[in-house]
FIKOLZA-1660 file (N, C-alpha, C; in steps of 0.1 Angstrom, whole numbers, plus 5000, padded with zeros to 4 digits):
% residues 220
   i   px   py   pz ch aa at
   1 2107 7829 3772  A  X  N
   1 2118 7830 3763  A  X CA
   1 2119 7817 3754  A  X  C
   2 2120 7822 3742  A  X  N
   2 2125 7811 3730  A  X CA
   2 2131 7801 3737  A  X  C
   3 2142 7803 3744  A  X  N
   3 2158 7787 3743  A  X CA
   3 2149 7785 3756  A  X  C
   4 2141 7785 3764  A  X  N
   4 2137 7778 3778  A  X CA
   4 2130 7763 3772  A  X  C
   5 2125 7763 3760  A  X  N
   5 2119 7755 3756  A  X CA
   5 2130 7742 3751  A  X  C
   6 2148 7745 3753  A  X  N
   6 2154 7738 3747  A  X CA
   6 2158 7730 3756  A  X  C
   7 2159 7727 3770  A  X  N
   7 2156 7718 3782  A  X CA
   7 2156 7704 3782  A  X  C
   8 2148 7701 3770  A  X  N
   8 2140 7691 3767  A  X CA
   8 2153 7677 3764  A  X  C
   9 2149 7668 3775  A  X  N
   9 2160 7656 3771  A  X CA
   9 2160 7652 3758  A  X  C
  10 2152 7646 3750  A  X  N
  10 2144 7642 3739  A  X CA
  10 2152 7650 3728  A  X  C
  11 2157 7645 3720  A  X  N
  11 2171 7651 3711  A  X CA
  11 2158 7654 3701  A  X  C
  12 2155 7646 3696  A  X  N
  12 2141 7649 3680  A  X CA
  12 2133 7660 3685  A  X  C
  13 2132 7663 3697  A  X  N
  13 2123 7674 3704  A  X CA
  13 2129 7689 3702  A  X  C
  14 2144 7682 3709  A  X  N
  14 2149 7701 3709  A  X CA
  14 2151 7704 3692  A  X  C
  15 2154 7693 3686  A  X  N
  15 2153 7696 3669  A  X CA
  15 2145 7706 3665  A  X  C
  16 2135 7701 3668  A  X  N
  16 2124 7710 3659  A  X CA
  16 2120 7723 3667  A  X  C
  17 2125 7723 3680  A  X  N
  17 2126 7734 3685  A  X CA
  17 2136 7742 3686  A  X  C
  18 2150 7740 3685  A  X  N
  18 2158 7748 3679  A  X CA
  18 2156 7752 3666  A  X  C
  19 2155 7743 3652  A  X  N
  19 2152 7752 3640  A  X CA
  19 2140 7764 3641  A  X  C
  20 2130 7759 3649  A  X  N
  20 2119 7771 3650  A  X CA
  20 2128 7782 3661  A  X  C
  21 2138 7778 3673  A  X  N
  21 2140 7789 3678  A  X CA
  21 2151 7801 3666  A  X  C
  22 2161 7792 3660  A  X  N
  22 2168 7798 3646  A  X CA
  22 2159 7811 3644  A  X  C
  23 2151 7805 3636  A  X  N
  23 2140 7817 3628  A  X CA
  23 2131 7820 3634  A  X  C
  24 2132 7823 3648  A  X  N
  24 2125 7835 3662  A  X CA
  24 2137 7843 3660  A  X  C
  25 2150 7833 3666  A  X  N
  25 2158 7847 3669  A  X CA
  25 2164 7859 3659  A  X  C
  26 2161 7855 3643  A  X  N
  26 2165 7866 3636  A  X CA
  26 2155 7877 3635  A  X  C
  27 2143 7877 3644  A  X  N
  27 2134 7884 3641  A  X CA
  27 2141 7899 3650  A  X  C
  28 2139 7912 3651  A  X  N
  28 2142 7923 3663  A  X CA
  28 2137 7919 3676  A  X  C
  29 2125 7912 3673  A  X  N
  29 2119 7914 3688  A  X CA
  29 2125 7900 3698  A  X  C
  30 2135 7893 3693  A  X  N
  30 2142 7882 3699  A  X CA
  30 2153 7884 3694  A  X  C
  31 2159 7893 3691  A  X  N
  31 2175 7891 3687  A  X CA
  31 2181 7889 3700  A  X  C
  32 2176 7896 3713  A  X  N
  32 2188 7895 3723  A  X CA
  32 2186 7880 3730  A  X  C
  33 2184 7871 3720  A  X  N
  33 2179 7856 3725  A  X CA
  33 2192 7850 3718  A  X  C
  34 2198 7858 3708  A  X  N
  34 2207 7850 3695  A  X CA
  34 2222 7845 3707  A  X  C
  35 2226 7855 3715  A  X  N
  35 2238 7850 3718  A  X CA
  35 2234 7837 3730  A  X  C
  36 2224 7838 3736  A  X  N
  36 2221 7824 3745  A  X CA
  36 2225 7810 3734  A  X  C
  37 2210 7816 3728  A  X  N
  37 2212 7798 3717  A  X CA
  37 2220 7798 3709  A  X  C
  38 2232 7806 3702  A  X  N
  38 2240 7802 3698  A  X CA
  38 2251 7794 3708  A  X  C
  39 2253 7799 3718  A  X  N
  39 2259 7792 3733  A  X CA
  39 2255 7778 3732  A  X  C
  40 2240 7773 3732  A  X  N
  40 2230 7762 3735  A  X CA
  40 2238 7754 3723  A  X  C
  41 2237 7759 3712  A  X  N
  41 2243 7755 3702  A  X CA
  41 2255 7746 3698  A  X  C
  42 2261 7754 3698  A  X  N
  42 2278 7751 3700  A  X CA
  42 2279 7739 3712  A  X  C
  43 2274 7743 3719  A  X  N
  43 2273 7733 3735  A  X CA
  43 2271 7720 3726  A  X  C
  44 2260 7714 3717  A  X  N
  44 2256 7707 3716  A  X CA
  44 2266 7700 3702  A  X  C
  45 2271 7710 3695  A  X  N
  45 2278 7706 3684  A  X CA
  45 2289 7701 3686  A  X  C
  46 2297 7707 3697  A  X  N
  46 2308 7696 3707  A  X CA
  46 2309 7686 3714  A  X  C
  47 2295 7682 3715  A  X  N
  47 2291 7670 3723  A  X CA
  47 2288 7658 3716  A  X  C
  48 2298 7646 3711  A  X  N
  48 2302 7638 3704  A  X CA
  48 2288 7626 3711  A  X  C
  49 2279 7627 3720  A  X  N
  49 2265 7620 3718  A  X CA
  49 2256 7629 3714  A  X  C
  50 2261 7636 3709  A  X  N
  50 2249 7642 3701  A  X CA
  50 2250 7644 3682  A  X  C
  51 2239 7645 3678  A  X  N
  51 2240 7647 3661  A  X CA
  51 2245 7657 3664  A  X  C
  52 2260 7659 3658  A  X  N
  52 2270 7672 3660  A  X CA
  52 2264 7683 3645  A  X  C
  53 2260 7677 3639  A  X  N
  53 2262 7682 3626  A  X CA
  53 2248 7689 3620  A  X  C
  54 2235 7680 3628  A  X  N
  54 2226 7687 3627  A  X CA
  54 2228 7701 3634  A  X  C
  55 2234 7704 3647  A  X  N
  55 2235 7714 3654  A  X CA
  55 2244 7724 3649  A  X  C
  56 2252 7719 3640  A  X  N
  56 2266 7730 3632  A  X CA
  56 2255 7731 3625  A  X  C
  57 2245 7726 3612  A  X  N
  57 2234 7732 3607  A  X CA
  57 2229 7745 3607  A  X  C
  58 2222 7742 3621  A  X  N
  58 2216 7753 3627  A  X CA
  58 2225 7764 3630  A  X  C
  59 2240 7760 3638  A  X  N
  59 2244 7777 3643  A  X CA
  59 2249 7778 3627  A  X  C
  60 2249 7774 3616  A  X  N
  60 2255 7781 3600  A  X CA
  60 2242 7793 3598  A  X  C
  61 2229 7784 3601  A  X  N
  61 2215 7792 3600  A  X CA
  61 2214 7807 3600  A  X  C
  62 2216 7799 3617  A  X  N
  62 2219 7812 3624  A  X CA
  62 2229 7822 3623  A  X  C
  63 2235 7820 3617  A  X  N
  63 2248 7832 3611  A  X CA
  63 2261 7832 3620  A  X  C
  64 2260 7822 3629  A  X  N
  64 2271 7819 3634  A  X CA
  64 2287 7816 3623  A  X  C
  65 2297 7822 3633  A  X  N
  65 2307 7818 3626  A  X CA
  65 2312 7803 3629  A  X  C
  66 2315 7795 3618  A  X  N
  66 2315 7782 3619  A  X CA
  66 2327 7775 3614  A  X  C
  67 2338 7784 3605  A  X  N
  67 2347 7786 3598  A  X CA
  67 2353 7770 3602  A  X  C
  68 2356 7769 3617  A  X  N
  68 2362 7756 3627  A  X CA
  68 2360 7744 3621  A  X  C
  69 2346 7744 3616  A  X  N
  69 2340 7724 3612  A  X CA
  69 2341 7718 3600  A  X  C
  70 2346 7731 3591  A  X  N
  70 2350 7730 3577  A  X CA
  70 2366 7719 3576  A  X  C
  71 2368 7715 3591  A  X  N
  71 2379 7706 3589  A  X CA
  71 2378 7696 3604  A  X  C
  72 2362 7696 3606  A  X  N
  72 2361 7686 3612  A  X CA
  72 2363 7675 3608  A  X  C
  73 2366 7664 3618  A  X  N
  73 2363 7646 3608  A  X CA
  73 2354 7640 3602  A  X  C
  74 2345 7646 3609  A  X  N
  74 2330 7643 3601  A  X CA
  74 2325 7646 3593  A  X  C
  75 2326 7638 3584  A  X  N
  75 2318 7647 3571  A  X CA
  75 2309 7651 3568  A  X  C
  76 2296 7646 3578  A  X  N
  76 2282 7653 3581  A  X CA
  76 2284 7664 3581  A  X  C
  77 2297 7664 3593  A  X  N
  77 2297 7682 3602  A  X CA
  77 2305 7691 3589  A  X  C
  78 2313 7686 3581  A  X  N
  78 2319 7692 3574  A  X CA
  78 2308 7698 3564  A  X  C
  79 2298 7692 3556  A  X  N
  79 2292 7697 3547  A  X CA
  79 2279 7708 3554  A  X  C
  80 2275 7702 3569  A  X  N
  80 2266 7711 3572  A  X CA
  80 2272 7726 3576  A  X  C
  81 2284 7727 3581  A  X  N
  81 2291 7737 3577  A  X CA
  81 2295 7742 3567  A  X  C
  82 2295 7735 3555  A  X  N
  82 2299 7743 3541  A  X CA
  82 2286 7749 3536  A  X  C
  83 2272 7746 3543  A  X  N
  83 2264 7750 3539  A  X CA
  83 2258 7764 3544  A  X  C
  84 2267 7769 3553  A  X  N
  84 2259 7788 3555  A  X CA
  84 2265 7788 3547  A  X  C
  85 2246 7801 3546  A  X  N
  85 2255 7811 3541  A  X CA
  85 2264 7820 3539  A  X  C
  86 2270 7820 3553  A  X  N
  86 2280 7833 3553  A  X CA
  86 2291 7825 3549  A  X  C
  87 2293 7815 3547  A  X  N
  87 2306 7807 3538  A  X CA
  87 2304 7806 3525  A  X  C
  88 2296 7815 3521  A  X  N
  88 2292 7808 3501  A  X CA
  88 2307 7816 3496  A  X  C
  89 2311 7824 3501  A  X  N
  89 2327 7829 3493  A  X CA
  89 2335 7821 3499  A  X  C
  90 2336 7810 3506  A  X  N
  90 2343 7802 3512  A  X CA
  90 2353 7790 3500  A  X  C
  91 2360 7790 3492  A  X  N
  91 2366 7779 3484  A  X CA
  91 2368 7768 3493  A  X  C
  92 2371 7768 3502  A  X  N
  92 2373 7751 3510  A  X CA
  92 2358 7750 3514  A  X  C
  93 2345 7757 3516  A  X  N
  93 2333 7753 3517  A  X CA
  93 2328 7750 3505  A  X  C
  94 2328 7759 3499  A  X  N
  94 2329 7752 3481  A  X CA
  94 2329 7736 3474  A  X  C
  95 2343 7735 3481  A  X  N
  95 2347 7723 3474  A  X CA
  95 2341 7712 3483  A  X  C
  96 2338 7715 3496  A  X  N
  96 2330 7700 3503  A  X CA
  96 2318 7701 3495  A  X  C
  97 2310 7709 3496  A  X  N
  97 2300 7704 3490  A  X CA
  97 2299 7701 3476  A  X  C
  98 2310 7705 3468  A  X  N
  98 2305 7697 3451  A  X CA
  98 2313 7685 3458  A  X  C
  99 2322 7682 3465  A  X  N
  99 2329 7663 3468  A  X CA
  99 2310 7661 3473  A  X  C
 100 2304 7668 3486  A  X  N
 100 2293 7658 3489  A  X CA
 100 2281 7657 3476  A  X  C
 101 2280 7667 3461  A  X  N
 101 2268 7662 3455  A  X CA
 101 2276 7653 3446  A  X  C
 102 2285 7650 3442  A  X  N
 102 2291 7639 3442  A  X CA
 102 2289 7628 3449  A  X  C
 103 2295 7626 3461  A  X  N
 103 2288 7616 3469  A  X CA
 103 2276 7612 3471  A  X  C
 104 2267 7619 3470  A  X  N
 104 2248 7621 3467  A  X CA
 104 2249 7611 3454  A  X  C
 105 2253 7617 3444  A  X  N
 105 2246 7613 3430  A  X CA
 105 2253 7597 3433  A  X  C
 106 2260 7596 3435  A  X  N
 106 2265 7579 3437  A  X CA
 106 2257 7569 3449  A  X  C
 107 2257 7577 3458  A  X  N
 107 2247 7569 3468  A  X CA
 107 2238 7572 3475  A  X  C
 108 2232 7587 3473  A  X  N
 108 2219 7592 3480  A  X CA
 108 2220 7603 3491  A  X  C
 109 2213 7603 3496  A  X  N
 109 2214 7615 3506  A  X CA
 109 2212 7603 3519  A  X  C
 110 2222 7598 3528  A  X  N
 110 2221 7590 3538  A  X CA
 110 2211 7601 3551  A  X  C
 111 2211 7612 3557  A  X  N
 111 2205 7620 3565  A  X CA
 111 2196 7634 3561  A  X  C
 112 2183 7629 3555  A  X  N
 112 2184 7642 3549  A  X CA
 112 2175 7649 3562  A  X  C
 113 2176 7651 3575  A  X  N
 113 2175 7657 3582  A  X CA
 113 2183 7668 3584  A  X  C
 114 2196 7666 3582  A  X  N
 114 2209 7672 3582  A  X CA
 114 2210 7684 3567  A  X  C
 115 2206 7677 3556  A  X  N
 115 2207 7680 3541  A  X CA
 115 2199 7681 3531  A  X  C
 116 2194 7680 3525  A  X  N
 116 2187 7677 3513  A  X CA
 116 2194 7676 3500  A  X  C
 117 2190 7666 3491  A  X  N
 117 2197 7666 3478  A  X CA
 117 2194 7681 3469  A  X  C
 118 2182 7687 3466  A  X  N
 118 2179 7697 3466  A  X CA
 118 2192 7711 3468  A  X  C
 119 2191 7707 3485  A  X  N
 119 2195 7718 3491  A  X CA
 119 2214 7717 3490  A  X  C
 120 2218 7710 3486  A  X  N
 120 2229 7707 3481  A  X CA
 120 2232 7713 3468  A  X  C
 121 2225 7711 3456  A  X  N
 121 2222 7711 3445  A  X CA
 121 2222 7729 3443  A  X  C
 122 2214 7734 3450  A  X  N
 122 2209 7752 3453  A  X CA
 122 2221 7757 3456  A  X  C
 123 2232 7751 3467  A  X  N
 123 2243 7756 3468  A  X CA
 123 2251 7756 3462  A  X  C
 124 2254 7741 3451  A  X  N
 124 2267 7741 3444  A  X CA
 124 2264 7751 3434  A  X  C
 125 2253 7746 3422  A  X  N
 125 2247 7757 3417  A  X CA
 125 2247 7773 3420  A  X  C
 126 2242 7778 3431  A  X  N
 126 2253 7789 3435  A  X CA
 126 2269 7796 3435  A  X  C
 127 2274 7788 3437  A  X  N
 127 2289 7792 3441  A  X CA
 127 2303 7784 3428  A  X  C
 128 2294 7779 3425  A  X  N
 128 2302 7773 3412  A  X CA
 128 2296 7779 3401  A  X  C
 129 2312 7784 3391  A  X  N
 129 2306 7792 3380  A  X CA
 129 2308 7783 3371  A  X  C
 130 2321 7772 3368  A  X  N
 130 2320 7765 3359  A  X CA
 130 2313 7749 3354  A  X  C
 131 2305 7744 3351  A  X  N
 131 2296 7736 3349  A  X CA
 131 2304 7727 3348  A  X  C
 132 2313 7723 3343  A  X  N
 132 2324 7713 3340  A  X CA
 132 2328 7706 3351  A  X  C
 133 2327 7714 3362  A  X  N
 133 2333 7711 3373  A  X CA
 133 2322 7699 3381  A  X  C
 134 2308 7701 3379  A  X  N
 134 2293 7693 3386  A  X CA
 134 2292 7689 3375  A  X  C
 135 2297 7686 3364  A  X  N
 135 2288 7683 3356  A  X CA
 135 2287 7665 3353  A  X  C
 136 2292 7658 3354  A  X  N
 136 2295 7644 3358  A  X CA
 136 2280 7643 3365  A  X  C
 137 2287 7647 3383  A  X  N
 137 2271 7643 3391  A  X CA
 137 2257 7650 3384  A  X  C
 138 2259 7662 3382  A  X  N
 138 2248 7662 3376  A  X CA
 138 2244 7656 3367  A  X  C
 139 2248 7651 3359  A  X  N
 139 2243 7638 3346  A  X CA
 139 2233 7628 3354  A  X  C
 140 2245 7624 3367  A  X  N
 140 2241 7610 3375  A  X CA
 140 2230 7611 3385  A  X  C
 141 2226 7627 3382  A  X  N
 141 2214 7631 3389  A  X CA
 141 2202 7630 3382  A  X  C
 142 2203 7638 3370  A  X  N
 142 2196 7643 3361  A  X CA
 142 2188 7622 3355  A  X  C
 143 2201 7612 3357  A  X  N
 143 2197 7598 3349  A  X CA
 143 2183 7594 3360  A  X  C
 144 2186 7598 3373  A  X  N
 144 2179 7594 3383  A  X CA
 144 2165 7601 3386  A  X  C
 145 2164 7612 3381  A  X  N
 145 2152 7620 3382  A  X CA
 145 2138 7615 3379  A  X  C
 146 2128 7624 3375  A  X  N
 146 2119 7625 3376  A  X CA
 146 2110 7635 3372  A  X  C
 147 2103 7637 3369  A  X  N
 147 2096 7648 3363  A  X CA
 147 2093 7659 3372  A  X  C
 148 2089 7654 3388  A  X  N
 148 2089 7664 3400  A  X CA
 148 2103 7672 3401  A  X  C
 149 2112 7669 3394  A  X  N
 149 2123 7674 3398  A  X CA
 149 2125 7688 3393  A  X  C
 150 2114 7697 3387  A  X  N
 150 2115 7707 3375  A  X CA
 150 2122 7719 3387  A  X  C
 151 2122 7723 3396  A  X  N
 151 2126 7732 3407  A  X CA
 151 2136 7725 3416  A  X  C
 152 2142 7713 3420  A  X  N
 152 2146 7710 3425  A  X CA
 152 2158 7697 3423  A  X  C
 153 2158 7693 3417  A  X  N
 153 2168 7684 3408  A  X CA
 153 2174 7688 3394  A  X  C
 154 2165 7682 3382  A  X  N
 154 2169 7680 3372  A  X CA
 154 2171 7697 3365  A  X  C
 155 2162 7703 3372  A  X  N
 155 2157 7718 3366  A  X CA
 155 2165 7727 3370  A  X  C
 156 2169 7724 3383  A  X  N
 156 2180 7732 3382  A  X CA
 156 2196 7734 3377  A  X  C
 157 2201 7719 3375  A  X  N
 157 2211 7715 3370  A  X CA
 157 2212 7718 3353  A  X  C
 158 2199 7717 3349  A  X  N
 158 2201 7719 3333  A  X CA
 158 2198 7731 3333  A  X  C
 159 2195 7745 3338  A  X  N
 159 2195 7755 3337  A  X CA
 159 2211 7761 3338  A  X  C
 160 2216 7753 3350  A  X  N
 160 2229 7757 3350  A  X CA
 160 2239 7749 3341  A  X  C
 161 2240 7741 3331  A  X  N
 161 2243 7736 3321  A  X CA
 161 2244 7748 3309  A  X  C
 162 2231 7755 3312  A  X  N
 162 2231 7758 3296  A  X CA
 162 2222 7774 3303  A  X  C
 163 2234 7783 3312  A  X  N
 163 2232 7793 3320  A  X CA
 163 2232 7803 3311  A  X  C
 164 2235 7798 3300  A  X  N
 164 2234 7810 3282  A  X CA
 164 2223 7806 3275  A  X  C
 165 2215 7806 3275  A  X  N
 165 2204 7798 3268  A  X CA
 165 2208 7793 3254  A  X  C
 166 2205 7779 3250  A  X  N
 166 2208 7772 3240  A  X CA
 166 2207 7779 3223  A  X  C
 167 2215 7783 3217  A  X  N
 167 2212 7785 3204  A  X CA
 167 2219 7781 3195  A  X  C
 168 2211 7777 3186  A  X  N
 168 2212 7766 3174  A  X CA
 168 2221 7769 3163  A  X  C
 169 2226 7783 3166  A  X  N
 169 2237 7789 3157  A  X CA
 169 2254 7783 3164  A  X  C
 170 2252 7780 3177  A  X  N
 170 2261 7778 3186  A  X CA
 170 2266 7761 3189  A  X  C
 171 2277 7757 3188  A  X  N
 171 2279 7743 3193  A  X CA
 171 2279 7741 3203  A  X  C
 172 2275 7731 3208  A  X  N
 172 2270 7728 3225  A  X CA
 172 2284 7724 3228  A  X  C
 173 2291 7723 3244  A  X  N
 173 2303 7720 3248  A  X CA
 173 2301 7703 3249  A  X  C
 174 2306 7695 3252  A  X  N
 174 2305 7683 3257  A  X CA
 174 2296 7683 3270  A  X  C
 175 2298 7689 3279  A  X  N
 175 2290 7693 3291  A  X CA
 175 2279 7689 3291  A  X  C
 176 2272 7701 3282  A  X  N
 176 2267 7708 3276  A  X CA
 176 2253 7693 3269  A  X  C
 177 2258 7685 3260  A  X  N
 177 2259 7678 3254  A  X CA
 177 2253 7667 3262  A  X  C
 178 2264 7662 3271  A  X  N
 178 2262 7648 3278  A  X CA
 178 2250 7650 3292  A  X  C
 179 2250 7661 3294  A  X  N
 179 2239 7665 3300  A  X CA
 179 2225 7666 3296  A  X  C
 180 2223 7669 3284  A  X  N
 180 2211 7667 3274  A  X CA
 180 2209 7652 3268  A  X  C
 181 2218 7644 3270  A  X  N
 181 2217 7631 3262  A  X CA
 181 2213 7624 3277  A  X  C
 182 2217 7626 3290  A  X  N
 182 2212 7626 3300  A  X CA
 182 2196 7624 3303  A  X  C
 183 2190 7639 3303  A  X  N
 183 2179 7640 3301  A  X CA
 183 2171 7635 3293  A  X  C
 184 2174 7634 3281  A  X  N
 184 2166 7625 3270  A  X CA
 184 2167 7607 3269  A  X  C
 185 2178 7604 3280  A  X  N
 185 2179 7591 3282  A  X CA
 185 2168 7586 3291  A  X  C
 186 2162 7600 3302  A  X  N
 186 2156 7592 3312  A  X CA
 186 2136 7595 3308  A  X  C
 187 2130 7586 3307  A  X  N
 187 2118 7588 3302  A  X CA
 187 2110 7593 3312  A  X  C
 188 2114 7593 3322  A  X  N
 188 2106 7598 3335  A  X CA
 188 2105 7609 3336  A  X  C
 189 2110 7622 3332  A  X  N
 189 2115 7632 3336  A  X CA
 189 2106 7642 3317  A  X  C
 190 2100 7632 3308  A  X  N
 190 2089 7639 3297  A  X CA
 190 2075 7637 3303  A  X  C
 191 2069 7649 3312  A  X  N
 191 2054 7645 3316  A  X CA
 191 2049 7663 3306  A  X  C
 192 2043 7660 3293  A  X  N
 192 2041 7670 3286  A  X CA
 192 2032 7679 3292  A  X  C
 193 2026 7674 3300  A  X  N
 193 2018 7682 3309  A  X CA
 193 2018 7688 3322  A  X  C
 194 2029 7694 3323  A  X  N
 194 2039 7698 3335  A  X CA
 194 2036 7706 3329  A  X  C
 195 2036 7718 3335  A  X  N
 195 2037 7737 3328  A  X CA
 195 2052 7742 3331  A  X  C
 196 2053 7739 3344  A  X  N
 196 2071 7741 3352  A  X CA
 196 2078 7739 3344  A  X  C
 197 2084 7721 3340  A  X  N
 197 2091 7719 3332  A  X CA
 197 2091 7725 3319  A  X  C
 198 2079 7730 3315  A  X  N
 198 2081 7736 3300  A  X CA
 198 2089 7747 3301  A  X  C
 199 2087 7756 3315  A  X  N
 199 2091 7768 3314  A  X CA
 199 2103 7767 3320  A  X  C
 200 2112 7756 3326  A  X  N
 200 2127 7750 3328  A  X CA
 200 2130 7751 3311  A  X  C
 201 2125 7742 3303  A  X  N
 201 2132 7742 3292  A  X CA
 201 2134 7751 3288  A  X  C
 202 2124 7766 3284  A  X  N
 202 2123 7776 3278  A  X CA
 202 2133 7782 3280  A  X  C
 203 2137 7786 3291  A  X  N
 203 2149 7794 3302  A  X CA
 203 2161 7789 3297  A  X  C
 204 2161 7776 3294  A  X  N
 204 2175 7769 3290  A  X CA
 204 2174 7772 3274  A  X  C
 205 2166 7773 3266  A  X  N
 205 2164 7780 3252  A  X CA
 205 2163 7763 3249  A  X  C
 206 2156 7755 3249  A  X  N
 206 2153 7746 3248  A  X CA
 206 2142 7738 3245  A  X  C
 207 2137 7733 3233  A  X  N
 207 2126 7723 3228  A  X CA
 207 2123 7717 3242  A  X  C
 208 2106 7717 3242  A  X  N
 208 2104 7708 3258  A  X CA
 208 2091 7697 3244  A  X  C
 209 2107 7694 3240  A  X  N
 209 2099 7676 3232  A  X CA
 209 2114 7669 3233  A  X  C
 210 2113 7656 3234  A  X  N
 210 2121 7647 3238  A  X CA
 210 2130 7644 3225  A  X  C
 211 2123 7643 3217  A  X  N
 211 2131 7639 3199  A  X CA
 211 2141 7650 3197  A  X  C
 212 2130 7665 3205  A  X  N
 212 2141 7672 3194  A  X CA
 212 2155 7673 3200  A  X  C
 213 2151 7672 3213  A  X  N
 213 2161 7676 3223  A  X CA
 213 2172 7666 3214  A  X  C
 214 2167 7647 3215  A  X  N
 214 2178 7640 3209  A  X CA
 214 2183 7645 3198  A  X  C
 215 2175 7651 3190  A  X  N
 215 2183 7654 3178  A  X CA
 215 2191 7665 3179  A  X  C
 216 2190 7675 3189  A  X  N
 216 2205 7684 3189  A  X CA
 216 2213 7681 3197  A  X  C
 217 2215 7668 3204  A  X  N
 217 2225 7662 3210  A  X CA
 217 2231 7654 3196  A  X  C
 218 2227 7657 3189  A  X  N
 218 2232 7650 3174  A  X CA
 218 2241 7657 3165  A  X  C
 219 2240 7666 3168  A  X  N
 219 2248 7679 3163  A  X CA
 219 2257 7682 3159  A  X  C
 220 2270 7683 3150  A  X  N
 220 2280 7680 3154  A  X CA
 220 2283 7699 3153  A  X  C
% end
């Protein structure tokens, strides 16, 4: 059985053997394994010596209801619970995680065992329709980037900026705007020979040259 393997004193150990047991038990031929480890689970998420919040992770994974930790103290446990999916229609899950990519763009991802800035990023983008709302952190994301970021940072934030594609008959919002003067501020993030990022830009209806970009942030 999958959870026999979860025994193990060694906390880093049952880690990586719970997330692999996670994605055993949704398979048919281990589902009747799901109600054990989610038991194993919860066991461990209430047990204040343990990373509570990696383990709320996992039972969100796992499709556990987790509704409970959305008002734990912890803010670990709170965001790794805002992050199932079965809470993406959740508005109080919602709003932890645009406060945590906020929190991210100001000081980082302190555990990303727990999170990823990425994986943050994928969900606010998700569940938020209006851009105005991320649109601050994402700036303070987008200043910090990198050219790697074409799927996973900067790429996806400016797609969701500009979720209409850009046209030059159209005035950009401020958002819209400060977001692009963003990206053209940071030189790291023009590697012309990136294929990805060209085709990030394209999707945003967008010049993948740096001048021009500055010059329709000039627009009035």
């Amino acid at each position: 059985m999958v959870v026999s393997f979860l025994d193990n004193a060694d906390q880093s150990q049952r880690k990586r053997v719970a997330q692999a047991a996670v994605s055993h038990v949704k398979t048919s031929a281990l589902a009747d394994q799901r109600t054990v480890l989610a038991a194993r689970l919860r066991t461990w998420a209430a047990d204040p010596s343990e990373q509570r919040a990696y383990w709320v992770r996992q039972l969100g994974d796992l499709g556990d209801h987790i509704e409970q930790y959305l008002a734990d103290p912890d803010t670990d446990v709170r965001v790794c619970a805002a992050l199932a999916p079965n809470l993406a229609e959740s508005a109080t899950a919602t709003n932890i995680i645009t406060a945590a990519l906020a929190d991210a763009a100001d000081r980082g991802i302190a555990e990303p065992d727990l999170y990823t800035l990425s994986e943050l990023i994928d969900a606010v983008v998700a569940r938020v329709d209006d851009f105005e709302r991320i649109a601050a952190p994402a700036q303070a994301i987008i200043r910090q980037a990198d050219w790697t970021g074409f799927d996973t940072t900067w790429g996806p934030l400016l797609l969701a900026a500009f979720n209409t594609p850009y046209d030059e008959q159209t005035k950009l919002s401020s958002a819209q705007r400060d977001t692009l003067t963003a990206m053209v501020a940071n030189p790291k993030i023009w590697n012309y020979q990136i294929g990805n990022s060209l085709l990030v830009f394209r999707r945003a209806g967008l010049p993948f040259d740096r001048e021009a970009c500055d010059r329709i942030t000039e627009q009035l």
